[in-house]
C-alpha positions as CSV (number, residue, x, y, z in Angstrom):
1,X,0.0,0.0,0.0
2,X,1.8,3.4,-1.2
3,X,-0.9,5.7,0.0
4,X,-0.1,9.3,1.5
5,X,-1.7,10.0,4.6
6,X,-1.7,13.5,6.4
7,X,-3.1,14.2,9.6
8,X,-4.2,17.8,10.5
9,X,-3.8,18.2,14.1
10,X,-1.7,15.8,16.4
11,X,-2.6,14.9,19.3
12,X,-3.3,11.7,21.5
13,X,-5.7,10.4,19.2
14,X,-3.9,10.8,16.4
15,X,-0.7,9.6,17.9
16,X,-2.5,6.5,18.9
17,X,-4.0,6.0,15.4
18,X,-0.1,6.3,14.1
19,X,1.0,4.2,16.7
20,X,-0.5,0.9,15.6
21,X,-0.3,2.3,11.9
22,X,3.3,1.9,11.9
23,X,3.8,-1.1,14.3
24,X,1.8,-3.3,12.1
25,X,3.8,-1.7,9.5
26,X,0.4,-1.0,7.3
27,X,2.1,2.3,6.0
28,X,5.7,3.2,6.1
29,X,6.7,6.3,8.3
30,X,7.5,8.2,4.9
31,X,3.8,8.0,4.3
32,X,3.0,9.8,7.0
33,X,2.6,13.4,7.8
34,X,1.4,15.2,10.5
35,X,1.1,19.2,10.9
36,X,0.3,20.4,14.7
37,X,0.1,24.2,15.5
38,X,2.4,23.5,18.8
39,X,5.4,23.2,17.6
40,X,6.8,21.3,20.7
41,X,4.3,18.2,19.6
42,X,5.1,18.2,16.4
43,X,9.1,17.7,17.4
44,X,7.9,14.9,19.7
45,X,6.1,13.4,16.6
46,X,9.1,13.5,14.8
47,X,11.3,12.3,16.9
48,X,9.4,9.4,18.8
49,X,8.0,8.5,15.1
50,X,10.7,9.3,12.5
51,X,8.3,11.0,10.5
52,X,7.6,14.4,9.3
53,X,5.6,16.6,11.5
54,X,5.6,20.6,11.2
55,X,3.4,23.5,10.9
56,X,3.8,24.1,7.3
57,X,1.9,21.7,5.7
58,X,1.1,22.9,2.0
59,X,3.0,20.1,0.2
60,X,1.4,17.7,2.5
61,X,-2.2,18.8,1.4
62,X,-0.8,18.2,-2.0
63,X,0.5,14.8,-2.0
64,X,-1.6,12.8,0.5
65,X,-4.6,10.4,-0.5
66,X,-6.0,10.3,2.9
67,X,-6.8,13.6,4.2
68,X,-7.3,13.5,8.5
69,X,-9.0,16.2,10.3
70,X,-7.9,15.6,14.4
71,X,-8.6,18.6,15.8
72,X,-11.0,19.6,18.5
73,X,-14.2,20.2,17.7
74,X,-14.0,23.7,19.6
75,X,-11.3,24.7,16.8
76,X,-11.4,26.7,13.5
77,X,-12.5,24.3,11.4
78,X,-13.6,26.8,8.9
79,X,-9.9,27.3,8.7
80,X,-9.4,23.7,8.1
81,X,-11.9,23.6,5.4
82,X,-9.8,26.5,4.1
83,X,-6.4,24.8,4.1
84,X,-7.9,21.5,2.5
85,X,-8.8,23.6,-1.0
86,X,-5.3,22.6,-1.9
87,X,-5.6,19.1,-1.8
88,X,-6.1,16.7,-4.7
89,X,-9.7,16.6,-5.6
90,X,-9.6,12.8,-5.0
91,X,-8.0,12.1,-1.5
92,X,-10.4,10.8,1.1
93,X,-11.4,13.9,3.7
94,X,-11.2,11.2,6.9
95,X,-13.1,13.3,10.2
96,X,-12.0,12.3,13.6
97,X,-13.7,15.4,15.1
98,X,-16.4,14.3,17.7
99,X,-19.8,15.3,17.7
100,X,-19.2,17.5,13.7
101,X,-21.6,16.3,11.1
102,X,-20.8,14.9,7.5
103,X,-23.4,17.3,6.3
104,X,-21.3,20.4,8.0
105,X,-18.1,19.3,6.7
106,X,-19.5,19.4,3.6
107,X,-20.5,23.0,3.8
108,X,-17.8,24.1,4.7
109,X,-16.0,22.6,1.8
110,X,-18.3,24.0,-0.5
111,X,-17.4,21.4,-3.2
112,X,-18.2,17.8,-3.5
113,X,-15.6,15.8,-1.8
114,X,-15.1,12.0,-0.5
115,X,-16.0,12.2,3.1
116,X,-15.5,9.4,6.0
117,X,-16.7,10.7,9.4
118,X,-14.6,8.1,12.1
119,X,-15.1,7.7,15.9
120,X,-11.7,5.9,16.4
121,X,-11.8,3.3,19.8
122,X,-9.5,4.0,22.5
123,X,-8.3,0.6,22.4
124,X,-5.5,0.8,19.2
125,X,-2.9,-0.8,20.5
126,X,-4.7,-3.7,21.2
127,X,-6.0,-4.4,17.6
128,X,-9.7,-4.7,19.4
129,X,-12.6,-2.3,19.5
130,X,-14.4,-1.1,17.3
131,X,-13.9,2.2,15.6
132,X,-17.2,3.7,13.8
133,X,-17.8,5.4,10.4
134,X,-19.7,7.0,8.5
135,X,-19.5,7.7,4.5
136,X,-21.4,10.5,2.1
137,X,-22.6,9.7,-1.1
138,X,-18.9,9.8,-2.9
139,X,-16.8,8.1,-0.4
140,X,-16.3,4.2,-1.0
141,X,-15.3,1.9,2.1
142,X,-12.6,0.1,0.2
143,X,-10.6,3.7,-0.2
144,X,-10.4,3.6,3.7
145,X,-11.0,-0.1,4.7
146,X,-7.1,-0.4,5.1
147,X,-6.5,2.2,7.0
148,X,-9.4,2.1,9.6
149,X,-8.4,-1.4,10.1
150,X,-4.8,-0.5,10.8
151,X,-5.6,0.3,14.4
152,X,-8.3,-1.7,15.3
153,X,-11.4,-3.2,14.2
154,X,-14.5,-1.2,12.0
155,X,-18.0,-0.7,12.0
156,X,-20.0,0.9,9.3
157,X,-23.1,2.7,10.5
158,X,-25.6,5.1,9.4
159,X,-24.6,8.6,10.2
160,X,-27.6,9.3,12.9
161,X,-26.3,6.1,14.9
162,X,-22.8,7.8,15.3
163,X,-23.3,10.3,18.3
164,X,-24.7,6.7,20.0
165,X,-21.6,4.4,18.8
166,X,-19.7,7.0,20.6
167,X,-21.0,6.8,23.8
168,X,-21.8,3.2,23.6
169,X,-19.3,1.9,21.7
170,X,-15.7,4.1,21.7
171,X,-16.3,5.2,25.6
172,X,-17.1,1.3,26.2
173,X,-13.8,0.2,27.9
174,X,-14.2,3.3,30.1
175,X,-17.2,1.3,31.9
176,X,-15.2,-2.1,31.8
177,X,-11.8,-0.4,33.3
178,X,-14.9,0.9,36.0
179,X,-16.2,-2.3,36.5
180,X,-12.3,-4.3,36.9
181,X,-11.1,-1.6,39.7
182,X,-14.9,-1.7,41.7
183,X,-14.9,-5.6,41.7
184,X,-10.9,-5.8,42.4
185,X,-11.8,-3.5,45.1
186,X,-14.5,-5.8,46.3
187,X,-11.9,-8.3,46.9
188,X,-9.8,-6.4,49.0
189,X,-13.0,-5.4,50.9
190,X,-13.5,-9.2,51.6
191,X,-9.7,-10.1,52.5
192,X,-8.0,-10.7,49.5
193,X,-4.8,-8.9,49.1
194,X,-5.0,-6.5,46.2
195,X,-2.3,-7.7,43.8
196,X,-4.4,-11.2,43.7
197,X,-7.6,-9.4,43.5
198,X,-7.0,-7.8,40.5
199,X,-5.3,-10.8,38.9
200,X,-8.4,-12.7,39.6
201,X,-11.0,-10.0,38.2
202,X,-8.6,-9.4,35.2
203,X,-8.3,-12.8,34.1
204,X,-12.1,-13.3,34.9
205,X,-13.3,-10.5,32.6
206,X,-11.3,-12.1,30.2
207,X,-12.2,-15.7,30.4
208,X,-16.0,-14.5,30.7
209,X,-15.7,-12.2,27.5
210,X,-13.8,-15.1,26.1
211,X,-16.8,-18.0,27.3
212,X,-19.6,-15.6,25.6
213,X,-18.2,-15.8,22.2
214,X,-16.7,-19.4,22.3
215,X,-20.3,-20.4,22.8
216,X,-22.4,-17.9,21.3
217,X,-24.5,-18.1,24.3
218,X,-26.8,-15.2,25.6
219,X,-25.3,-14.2,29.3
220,X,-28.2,-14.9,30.8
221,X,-27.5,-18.2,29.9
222,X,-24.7,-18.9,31.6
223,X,-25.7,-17.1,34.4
224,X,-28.1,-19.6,34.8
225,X,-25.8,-22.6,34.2
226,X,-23.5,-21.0,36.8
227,X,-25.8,-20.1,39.5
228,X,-27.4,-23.8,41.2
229,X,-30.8,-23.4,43.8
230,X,-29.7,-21.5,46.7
231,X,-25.9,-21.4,46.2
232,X,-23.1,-18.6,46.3
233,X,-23.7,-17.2,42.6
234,X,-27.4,-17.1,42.9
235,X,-27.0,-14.7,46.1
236,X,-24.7,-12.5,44.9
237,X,-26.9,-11.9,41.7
238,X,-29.6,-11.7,44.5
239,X,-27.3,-8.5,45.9
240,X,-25.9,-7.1,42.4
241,X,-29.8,-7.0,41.4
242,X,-30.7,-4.9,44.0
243,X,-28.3,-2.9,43.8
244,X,-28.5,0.2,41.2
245,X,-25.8,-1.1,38.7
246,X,-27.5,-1.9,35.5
247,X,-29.7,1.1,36.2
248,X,-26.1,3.2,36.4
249,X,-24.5,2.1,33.9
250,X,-27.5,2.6,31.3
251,X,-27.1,5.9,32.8
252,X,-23.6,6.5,32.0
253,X,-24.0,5.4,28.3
254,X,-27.1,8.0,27.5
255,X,-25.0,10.9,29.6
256,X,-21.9,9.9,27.2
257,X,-24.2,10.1,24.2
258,X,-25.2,13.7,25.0
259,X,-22.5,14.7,25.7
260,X,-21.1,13.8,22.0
261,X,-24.2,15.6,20.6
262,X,-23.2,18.8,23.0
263,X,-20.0,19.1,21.7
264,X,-20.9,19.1,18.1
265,X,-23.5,22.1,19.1
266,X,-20.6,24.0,20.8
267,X,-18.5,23.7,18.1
268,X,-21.3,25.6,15.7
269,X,-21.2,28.4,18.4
């Protein structure tokens, strides 16, 4: 794959989508660029990556095939919109910027261009997770299918799902990471010292996540093959029931969603 790929902005996200990008050696560092408007990060980039990173970025625009917006959603974009006029007609316009529409990038391109909005997963270095995306009407999932998969896994969904995926699906390993510390503290709480608590509630989130797709069976399932009349499992469900957990964590998921739909509106202010 010889593709040109130039990132507009770089920070954490896009040093973690560069990250696995050149670990899995899916591009070469020649075919990447990155232009950041602090100048310390884009000496970092250079020098932790070997690969060019500076302001300047006019011969960038001009070369590369894959086109990706990381900035904040707070930022000029306008101003991005701007700079991207002297790009090749062709390259692939790929959006990292939380909560900013297809249909707004659009206007403020003013001319019909390829478009992929992405909410890249946290999880990158890992190969797992799911990153989401969304294409207009003249972007094609095989011009990007390469590089989406080069840090993780992808999922194609309709635009008005995406503000959901993200709160759902990218902010997911927040609530598992929640969920590992509260039940390694629950050991400690019972006696257990705390290096062999978490080693036991690590390796059962794994095993678990592991059991449900080895068997394809609903959880409820195996709840039910794991809990016998009257035993130890069936009264801790008994507790975790009562308790306000599911409840919470639905909670969590909808507050997460707003919040991706608020900070598209503040960026329009």
């Amino acid at each position: 794959m010889t593709k040109r790929i130039h990132f507009i902005g770089g920070g954490q996200m896009v040093e973690a989508i560069i990250r696995p990008l050149l670990a899995k050696q899916i591009v070469s560092k020649e075919q990447l660029t990155v232009a950041d408007i602090n100048t310390s990060r884009n000496v970092y980039l250079q020098e932790t990556y070997q690969i060019q990173a500076q302001a300047e970025q006019e011969e960038a625009l001009q070369q590369a095939d894959i086109l990706v917006i990381g900035v904040r959603p707070q930022d000029d974009l306008a101003a991005v919109a701007q700079e991207l006029q002297q790009s090749k007609p062709e390259a692939v316009i790929v959006s990292i910027v939380a909560g900013v529409t297809i249909e707004k990038l659009e206007a403020l391109l003013g001319v019909p261009r390829s478009i992929v909005r992405v909410i890249p997963n946290t999880l990158t270095d890992t190969g797992l997770g799911y990153s989401g995306a969304s294409l207009n009407e003249l972007a094609k999932q095989e011009e990007v299918d390469f590089f989406l998969t080069g840090f993780g896994k992808v999922m194609y969904v309709e635009e008005r799902l995406i503000d959901v995926f993200t709160g759902y699906g990218v902010a997911g390993a927040n609530y598992v990471y929640y969920f590992i510390e509260s039940y390694t503290d629950a050991g400690v709480l019972a006696g257990l010292p705390r290096e062999q608590a978490w080693t036991i509630a690590l390796e059962n989130t794994i095993g678990a996540a592991a059991m449900l797709k080895q068997t394809g069976k609903h959880p409820r399932e195996l709840l039910d093959i794991n809990n016998s009349a009257g035993g130890v499992g069936i009264h801790a469900l008994y507790e975790l029931n009562a308790s306000d957990f599911a409840a919470g964590l639905q909670r969590s998921v909808l507050r997460a969603v707003q919040r991706t739909t608020e900070l598209g509106e503040e960026g329009e202010k």
